[in-house]
C-alpha positions in Angstrom: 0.0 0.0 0.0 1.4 3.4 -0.9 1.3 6.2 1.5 -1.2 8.3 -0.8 -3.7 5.0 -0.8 -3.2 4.8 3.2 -3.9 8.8 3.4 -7.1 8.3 1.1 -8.5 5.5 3.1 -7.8 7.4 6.6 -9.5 10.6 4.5 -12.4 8.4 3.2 -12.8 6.0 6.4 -11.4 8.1 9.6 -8.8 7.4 12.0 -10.0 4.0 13.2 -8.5 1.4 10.9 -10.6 -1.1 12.2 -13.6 1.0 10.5 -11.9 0.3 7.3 -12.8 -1.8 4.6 -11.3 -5.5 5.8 -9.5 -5.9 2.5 -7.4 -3.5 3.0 -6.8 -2.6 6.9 -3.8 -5.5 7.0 -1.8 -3.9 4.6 -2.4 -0.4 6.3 -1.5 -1.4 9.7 1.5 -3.3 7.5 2.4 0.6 6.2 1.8 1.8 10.0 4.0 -0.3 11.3 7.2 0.2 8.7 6.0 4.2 8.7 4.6 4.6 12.2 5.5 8.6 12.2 3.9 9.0 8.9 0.6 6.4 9.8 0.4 8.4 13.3 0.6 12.1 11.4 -2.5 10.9 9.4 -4.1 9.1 11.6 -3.9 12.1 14.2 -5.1 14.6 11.9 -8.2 12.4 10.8 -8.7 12.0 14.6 -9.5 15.6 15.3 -12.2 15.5 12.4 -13.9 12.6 13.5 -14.1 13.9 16.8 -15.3 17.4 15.1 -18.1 15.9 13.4 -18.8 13.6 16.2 -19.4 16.8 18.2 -22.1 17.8 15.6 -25.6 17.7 16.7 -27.5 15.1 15.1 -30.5 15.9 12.9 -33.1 13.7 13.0 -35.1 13.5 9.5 -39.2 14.4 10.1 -41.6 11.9 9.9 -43.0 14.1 6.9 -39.6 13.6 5.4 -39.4 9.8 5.9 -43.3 8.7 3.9 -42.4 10.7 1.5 -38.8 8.9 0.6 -40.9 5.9 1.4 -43.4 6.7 -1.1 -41.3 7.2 -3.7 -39.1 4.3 -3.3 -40.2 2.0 -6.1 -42.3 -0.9 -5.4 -40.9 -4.5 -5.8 -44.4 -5.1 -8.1 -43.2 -2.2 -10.2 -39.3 -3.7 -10.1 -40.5 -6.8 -11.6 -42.2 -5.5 -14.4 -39.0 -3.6 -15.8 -37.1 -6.3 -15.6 -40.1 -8.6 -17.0 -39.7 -6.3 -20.4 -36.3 -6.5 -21.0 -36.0 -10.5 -20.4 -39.1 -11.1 -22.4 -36.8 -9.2 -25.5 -33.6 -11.6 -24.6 -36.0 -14.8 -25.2 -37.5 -13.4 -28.1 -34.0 -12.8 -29.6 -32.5 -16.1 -28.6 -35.1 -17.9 -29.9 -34.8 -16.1 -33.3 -31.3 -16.7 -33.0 -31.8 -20.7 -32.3 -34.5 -20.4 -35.3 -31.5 -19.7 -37.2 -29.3 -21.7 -36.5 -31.5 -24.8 -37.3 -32.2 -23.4 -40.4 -28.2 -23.3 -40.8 -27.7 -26.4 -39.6 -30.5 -28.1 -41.9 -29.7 -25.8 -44.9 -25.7 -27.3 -44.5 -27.0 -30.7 -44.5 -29.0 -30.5 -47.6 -26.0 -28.8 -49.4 -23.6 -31.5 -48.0 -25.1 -33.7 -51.3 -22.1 -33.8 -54.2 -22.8 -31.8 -57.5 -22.0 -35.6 -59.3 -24.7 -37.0 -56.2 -27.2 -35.1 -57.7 -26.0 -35.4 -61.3 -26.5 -39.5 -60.9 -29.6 -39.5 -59.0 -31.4 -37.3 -61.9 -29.8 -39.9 -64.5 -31.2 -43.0 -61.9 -34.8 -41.6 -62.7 -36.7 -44.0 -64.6 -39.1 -41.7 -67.0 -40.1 -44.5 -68.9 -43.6 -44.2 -67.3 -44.0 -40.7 -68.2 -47.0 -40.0 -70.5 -46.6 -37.3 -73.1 -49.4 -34.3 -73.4 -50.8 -33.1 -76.4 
C-alpha cells in the first residue's frame, strides 16, 4: 500500500483502521507499522475530524420527510415488471437466434449432397412411365 492510498483510506474511512474496509486494513496497519511517524501524522489529523463531526448535533429526519422517501421508493411489483420487459426481448431474440441456427444447420445438411450425387440421382430416374401431353 502506498502512503497516498493509506492517506485516502484514513481521508475516506477516519482514523479507526478497524472501520476500514477489511480488504485493506492489514496492509495499512503493515504501512503503519514500517511508517509509524507518517501512519500516526495521518491518523492524528483524521482523529481531530472525526471527533469534530462527532461533536455535531444530530439531525433527525421528520416523519413528513421519511413517507415521502418511502413513497417514492419504487415498489418490488413495479421492479419486476422492468425487468419482465427487458427479459421477455432476450428470449425473443434467442429464440430467433436458435431459429437460425437450425435453419443453418439443416440448410448445410441438404447442401452437403455432391454436384456428381445429384448429377446420378437425376440420370437413376426412370421416365419411362411418363406420358406425353398433347
Amino acid at each position: 500500500m502506498t502512503k497516498e492510498r493509506f492517506q485516502a483510506l484514513a481521508e475516506a474511512y477516519g482514523a479507526a483502521i478497524a472501520g476500514w474496509p477489511a480488504a485493506v486494513r492489514e496492509e495499512a496497519a503493515l504501512l503503519a507499522a514500517a511508517d509509524p511517524a507518517f501512519a500516526q501524522a495521518v491518523l492524528a489529523r483524521e482523529l481531530q475530524l472525526d471527533a469534530a463531526l462527532d461533536a455535531l448535533p444530530r439531525a433527525t429526519a421528520s416523519a413528513a420527510l421519511l413517507e415521502r422517501i418511502l413513497a417514492s421508493a419504487p415498489s418490488p411489483r413495479r421492479r419486476w415488471r422492468l425487468w419482465l420487459a427487458p427479459a421477455g426481448l432476450g428470449a425473443a431474440l434467442a429464440g430467433a437466434a436458435a431459429a437460425g441456427l437450425l435453419l443453418g444447420v439443416q440448410l448445410g445438411q441438404s447442401s452437403a449432397v455432391s454436384p456428381e450425387a445429384s448429377a446420378q440421382a437425376v440420370a437413376d430416374l426412370d421416365v419411362s412411365t411418363v406420358q406425353e401431353v398433347g
